[in-house]
KEMI-663406 format. One record per atom (N, C-alpha, C): residue in three letters; x, y, z. Coordinates in pm, whole numbers, plus 50000, padded with zeros to 5 digits. Atoms other than C-alpha are relative to their C-alpha. Layout:
<vexlums>
alaXYZ
...
</vexlums>
This chain:
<vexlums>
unk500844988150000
unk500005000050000
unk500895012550000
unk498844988250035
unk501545033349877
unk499765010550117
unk499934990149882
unk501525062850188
unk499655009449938
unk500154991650098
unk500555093450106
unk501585008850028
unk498704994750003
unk504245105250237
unk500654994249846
unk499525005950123
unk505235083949891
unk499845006149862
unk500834992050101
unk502555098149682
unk500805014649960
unk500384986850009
unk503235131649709
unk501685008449952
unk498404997550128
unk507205134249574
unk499634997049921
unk500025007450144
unk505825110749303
unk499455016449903
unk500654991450077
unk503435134249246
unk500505014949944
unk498994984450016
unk505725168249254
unk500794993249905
unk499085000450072
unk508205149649028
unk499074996249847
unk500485001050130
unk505665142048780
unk499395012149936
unk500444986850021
unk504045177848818
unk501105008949870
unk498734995750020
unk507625190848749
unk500144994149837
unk500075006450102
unk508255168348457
unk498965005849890
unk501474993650091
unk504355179448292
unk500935014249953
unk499374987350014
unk506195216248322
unk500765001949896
unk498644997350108
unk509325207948143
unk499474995049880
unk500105005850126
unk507775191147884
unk499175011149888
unk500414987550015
unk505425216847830
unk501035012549930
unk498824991249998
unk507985242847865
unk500904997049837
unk498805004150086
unk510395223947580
unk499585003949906
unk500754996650120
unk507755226947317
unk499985017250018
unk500074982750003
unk507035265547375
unk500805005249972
unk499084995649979
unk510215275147430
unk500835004049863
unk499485003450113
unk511275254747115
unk499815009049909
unk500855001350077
unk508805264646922
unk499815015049967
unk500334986050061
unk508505301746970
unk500605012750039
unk498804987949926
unk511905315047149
unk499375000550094
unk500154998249801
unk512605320647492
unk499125021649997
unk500724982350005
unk511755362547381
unk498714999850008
unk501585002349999
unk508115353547293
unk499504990850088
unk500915011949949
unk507335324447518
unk499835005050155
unk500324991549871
unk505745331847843
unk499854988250089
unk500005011549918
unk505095313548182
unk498604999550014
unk501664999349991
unk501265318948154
unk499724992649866
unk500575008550140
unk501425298647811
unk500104987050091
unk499885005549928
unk503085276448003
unk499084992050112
unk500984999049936
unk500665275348265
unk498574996949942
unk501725000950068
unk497415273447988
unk500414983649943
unk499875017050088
unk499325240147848
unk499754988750112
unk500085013549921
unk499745220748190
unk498625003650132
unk501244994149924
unk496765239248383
unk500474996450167
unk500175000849805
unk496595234048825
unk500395015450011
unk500204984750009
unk497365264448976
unk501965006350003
unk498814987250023
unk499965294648909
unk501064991650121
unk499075005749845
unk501645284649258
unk500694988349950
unk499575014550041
unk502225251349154
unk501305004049901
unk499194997550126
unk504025262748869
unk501345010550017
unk499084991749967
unk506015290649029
unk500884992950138
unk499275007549915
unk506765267649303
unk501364990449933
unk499455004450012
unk508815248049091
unk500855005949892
unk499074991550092
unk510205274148868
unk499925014849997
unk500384987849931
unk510155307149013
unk499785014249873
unk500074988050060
unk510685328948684
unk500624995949867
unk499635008050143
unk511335317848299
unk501105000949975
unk499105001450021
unk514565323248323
unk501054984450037
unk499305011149915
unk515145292948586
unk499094983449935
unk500875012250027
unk512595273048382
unk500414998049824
unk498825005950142
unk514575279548033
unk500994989450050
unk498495001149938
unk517815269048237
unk499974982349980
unk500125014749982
unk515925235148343
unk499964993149868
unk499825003450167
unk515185231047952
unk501324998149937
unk498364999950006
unk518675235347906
unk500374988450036
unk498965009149923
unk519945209348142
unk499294987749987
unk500755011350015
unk517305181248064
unk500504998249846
unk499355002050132
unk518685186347678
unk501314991050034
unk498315001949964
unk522595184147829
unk500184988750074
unk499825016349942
unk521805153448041
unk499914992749907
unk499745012450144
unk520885132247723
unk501424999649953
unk498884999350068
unk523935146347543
unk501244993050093
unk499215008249949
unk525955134447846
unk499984987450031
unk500225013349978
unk524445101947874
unk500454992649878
unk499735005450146
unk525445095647519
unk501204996450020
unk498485000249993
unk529115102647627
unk500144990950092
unk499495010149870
unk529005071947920
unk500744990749892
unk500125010350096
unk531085047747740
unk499604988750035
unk501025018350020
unk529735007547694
unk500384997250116
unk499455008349921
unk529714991647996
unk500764985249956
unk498995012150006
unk532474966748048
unk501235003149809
unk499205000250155
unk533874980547637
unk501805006850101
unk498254997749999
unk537714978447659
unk500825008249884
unk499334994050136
unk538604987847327
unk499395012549988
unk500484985950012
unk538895025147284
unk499465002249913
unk500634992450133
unk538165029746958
unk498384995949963
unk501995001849968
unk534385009646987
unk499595007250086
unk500914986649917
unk534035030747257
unk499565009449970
unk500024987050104
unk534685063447081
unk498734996549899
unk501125002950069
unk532485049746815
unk498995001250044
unk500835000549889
unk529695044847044
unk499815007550015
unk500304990149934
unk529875073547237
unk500015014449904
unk499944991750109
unk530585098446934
unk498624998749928
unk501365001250002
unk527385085546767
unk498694998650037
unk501294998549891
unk525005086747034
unk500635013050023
unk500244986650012
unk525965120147063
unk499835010349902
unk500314994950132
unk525715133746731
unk497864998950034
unk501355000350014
unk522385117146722
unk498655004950108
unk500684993949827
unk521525136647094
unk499545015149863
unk499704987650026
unk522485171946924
unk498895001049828
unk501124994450120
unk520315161646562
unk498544996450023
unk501525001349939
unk517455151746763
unk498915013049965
unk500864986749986
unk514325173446727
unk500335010550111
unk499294994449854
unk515035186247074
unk500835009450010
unk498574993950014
unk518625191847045
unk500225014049894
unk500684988750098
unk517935210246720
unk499455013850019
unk500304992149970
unk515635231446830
unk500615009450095
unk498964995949904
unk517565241347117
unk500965009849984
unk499144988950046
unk520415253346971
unk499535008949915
unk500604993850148
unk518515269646648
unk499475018650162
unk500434993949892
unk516945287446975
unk501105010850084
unk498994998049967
unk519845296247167
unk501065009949899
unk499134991550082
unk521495310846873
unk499165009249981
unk500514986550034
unk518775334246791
unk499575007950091
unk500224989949880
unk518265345247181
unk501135007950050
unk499144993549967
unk521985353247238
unk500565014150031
unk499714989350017
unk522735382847112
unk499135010850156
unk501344996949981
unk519475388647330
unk500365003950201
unk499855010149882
unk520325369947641
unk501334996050063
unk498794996749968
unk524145375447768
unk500394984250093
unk499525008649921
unk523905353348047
unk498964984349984
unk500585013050068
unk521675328347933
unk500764993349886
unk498975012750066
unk523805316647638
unk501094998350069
unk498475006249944
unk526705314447867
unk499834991550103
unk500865013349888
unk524455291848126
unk499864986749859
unk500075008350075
unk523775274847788
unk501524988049955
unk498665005949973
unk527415268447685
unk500294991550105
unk498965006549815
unk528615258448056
unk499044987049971
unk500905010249983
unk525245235148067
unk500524987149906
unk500055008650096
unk525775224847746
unk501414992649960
unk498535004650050
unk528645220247498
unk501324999850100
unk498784999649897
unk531235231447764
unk499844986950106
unk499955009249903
unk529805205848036
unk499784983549958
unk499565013450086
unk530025176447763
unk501334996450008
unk498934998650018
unk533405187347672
unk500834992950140
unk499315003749886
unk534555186648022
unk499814983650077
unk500345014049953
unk532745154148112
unk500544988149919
unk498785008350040
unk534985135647809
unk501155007850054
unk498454999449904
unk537995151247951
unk500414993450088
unk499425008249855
unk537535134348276
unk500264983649951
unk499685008850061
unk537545104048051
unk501335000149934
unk499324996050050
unk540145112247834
unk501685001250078
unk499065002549925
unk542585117048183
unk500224985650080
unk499835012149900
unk542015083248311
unk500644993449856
unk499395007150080
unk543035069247942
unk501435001849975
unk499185003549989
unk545775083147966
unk501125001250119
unk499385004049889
unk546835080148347
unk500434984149922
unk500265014649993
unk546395046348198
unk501034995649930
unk499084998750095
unk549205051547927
unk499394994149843
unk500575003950160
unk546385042347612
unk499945011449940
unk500004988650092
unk546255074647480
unk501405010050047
unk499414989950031
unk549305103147442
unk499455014750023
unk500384985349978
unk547725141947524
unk500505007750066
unk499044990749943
unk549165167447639
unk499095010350092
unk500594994049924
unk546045183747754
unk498424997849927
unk500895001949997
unk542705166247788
unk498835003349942
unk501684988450049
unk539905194647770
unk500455001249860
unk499924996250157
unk541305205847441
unk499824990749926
unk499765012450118
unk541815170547283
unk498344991050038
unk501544998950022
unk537865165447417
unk499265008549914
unk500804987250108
unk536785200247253
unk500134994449847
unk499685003450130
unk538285188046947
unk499664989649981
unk501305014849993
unk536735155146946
unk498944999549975
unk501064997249964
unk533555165047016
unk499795011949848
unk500514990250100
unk534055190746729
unk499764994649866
unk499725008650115
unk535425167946483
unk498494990849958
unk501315005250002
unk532365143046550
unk498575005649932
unk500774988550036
unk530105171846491
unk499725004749835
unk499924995650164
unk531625181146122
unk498995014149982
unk501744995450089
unk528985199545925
unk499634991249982
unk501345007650035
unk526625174845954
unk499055008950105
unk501134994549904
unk525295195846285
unk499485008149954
unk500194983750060
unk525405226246107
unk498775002649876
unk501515006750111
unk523525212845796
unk498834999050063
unk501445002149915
unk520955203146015
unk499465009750045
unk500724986849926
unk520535232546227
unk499255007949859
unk500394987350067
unk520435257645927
unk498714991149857
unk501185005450106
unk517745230145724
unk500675000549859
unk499075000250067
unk520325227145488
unk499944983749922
unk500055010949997
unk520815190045498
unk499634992050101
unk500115010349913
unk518965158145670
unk501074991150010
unk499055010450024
unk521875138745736
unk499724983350009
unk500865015850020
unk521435099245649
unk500854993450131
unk499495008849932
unk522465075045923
unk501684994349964
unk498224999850035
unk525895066345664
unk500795013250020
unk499254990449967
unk526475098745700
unk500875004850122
unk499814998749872
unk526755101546048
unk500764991450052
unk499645011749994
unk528425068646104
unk501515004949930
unk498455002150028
unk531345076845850
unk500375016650017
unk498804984149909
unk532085116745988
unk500304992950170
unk498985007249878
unk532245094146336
unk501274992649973
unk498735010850016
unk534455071346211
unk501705003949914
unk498554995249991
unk536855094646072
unk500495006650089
unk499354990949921
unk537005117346345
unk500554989850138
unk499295008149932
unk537655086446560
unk501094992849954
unk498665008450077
unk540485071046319
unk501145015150031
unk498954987150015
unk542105107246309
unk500384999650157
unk499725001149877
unk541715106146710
unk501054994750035
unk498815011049974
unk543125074646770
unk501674997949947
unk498635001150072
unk546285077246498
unk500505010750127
unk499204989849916
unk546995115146661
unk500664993150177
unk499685002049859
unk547295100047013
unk500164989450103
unk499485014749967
unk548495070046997
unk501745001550085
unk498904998249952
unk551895066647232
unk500544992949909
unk499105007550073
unk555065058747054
unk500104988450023
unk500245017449992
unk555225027347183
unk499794989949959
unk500715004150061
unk552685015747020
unk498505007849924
unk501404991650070
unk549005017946819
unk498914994650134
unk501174999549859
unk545855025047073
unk498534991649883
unk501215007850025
unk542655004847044
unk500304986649890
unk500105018050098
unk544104972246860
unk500464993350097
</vexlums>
């Protein structure tokens, strides 16, 4: 039998949830400049309170939009459990993140983000940190254990993540964003797989070659 002490987080985390989802579409859909917290409010209905209780002012309820995007994108970057071999990893984790960032979602997001900037000072730089920057940094911390480990060669982590992460990226993101090009699944597959061959050669120790 459920309590109502049980109930009643469930129920705030599903409230919460209704919000953001809400929220993602609007936001998406018609800029953070035009979108309001009373649209907001007409999409998931209960009362105002409710709604300000869990997001006090559209700036802290973009932010959460933000960081529910940037968790996927970092979940993309976990590599395989139990994968040994770097370079399936990379693979892996390079294409599940591509395919985070050409998501509808992701898409929108940035398309968003780029046209509030100019707008919004400290909001794209919450975006950045959230976003691309707190990817970046989250392969880095990967990136130093490979090569505490002596499988990879770098000289300095964050950068040889940024560049990773950029490489992966190509113009295929860019295509996408600007409706340019749908990129096909080969597509995506062989800009991973060079920017992970180029990886792996660059930073391989003399020694030897990494991931065989």
């Amino acid at each position: 039998m459920t309590s109502t002490s049980d109930t009643q987080p469930r129920r705030g985390w599903e409230k919460r949830e209704a919000i953001l989802i809400a929220a993602t579409e609007i936001f998406l859909r018609d800029g953070y400049g035009r979108a309001s917290m009373d649209q907001v409010h007409s999409r998931v209905g209960g009362s105002k309170r409710t709604l300000y209780k869990h997001f006090p002012n559209k700036e802290a309820l973009f932010e959460a939009v933000i960081a529910k995007v940037s968790s996927r994108a970092l979940a993309a970057l976990e590599p395989p459990s139990g994968e040994g071999d770097l370079r399936r990893a990379l693979l892996k984790m390079g294409t599940d993140y591509v395919n985070v960032l050409l998501s509808p979602d992701g898409l929108l997001l940035y398309r968003a983000m780029i046209s509030e900037a100019p707008h919004f000072a400290k909001l794209a730089r919450r975006f950045f940190e959230d976003g691309p920057g707190r990817a970046s940094r989250y392969l880095a911390d990967y990136f130093r254990e490979y090569k505490a480990n002596g499988i990879v060669d770098i000289s300095d982590p964050q950068i040889a993540a940024e560049q990773f992460l950029g490489a992966v990226r190509g113009d295929v993101h860019l295509a996408a964003v600007l409706g340019v090009r749908t990129p096909s699944e080969q597509l995506v597959n062989a800009t991973v797989s060079q920017a992970v061959e180029t990886f792996i050669r660059g930073t391989a120790p003399t020694s030897g070659k990494v991931g065989e």
